[in-house]
C-alpha positions in Angstrom: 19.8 156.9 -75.7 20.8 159.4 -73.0 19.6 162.7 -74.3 16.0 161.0 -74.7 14.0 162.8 -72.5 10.5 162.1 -74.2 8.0 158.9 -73.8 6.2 158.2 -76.8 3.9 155.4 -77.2 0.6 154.9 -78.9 -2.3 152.0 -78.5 -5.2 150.8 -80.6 -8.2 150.7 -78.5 -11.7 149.0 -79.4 -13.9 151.9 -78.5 -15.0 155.2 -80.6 -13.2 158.4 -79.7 -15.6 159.8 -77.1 -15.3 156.2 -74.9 -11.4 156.9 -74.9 -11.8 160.7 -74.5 -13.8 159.8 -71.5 -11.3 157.4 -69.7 -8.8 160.1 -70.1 -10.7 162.9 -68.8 -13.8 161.4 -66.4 -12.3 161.3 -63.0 -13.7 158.5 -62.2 -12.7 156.7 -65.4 -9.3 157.8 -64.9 -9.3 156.3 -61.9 -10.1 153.2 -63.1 -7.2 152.6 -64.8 -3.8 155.2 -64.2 -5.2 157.3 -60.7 -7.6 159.5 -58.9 -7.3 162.9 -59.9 -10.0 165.9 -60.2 -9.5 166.1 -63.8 -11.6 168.5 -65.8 -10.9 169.4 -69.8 -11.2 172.8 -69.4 -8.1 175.1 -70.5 -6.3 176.7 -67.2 -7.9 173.9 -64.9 -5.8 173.0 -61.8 -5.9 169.7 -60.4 -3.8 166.5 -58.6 -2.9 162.7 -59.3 -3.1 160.8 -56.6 -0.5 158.7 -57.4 0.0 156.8 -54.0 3.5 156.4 -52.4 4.9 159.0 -54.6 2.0 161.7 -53.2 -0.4 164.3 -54.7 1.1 165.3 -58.2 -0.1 169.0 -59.2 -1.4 169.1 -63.0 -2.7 172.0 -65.0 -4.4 171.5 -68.1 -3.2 173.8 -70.9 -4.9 172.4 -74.1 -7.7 170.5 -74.9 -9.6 169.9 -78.4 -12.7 167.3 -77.1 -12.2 163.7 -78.6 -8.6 164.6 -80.5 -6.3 166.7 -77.7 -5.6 166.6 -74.7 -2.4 168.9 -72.9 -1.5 169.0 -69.3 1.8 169.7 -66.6 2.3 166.8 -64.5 4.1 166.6 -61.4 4.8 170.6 -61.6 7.8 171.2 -58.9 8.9 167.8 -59.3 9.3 166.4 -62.8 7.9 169.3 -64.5 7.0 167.2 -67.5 3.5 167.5 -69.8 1.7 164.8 -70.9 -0.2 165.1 -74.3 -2.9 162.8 -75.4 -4.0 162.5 -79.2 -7.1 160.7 -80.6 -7.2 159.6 -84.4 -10.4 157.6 -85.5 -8.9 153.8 -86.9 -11.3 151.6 -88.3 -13.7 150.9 -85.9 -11.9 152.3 -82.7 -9.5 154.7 -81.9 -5.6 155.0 -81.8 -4.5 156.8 -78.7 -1.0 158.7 -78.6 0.9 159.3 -75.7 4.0 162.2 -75.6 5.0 162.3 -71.9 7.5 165.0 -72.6 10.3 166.9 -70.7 12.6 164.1 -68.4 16.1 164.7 -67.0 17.6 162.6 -70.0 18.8 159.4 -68.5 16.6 159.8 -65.2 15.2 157.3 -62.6 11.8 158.7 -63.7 12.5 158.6 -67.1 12.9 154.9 -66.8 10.5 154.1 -64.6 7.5 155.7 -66.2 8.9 154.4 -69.8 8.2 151.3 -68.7 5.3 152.0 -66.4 3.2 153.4 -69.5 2.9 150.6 -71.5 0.9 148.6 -69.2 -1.2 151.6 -68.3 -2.1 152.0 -71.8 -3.8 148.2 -72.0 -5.8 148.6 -68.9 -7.7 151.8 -70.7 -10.1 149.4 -73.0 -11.1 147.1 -69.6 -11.7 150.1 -67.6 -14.4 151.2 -70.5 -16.0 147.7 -70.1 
């Protein structure tokens, strides 16, 4: 499992596509439950995570398709890894997809954030509440 260097996970989540695409790209949504961030889906848009005791993490988006994608850099200069969200409709909610992408295989972030995102994907649906 060394050479892993991506973090896939996906999560059902009661809500219709535009509730979910809203937690992901609403700052104040998103800050609800993952961080504060200035987040806006618009292609080229520069912004930070706040993500506390591990500082301001610079993000740019680079793709976004409203209520099915969403593509953006995280912690450029640092990890240098991108994070890409994917809606599919599912009954009468939505299943949300997670690729965090581009780890130092066998990394302390790796690890960390593999099992950091789990939990971070259930608080999504209570933060829509």
């Amino acid at each position: 499992m060394t050479d892993k260097t991506d973090i896939e996970l996906d999560q059902f989540i009661a809500r219709e596509p535009a509730a979910v695409w809203r937690a992901l790209t609403e700052p104040e949504l998103l800050a609800r439950w993952w961080a504060a961030g200035d987040i806006k889906p618009i292609v080229g848009h520069r912004f930070t995570m706040d993500m506390g005791s591990w500082g301001q993490q610079p993000c740019e988006v680079l793709e976004v398709e409203p209520e099915r994608l969403l593509v953006y850099t995280f912690a450029e200069g640092s990890l240098d890894t991108t994070i890409t969200w994917r809606l599919e409709p599912e009954g009468s909610g939505t299943r949300l997809f997670l690729k965090h992408a581009g780890f130092v295989p066998g990394s302390i972030s790796l690890k960390g954030m593999g099992s950091g995102w789990p939990g971070l994907l259930r608080r999504i649906e209570p933060a829509l509440a």
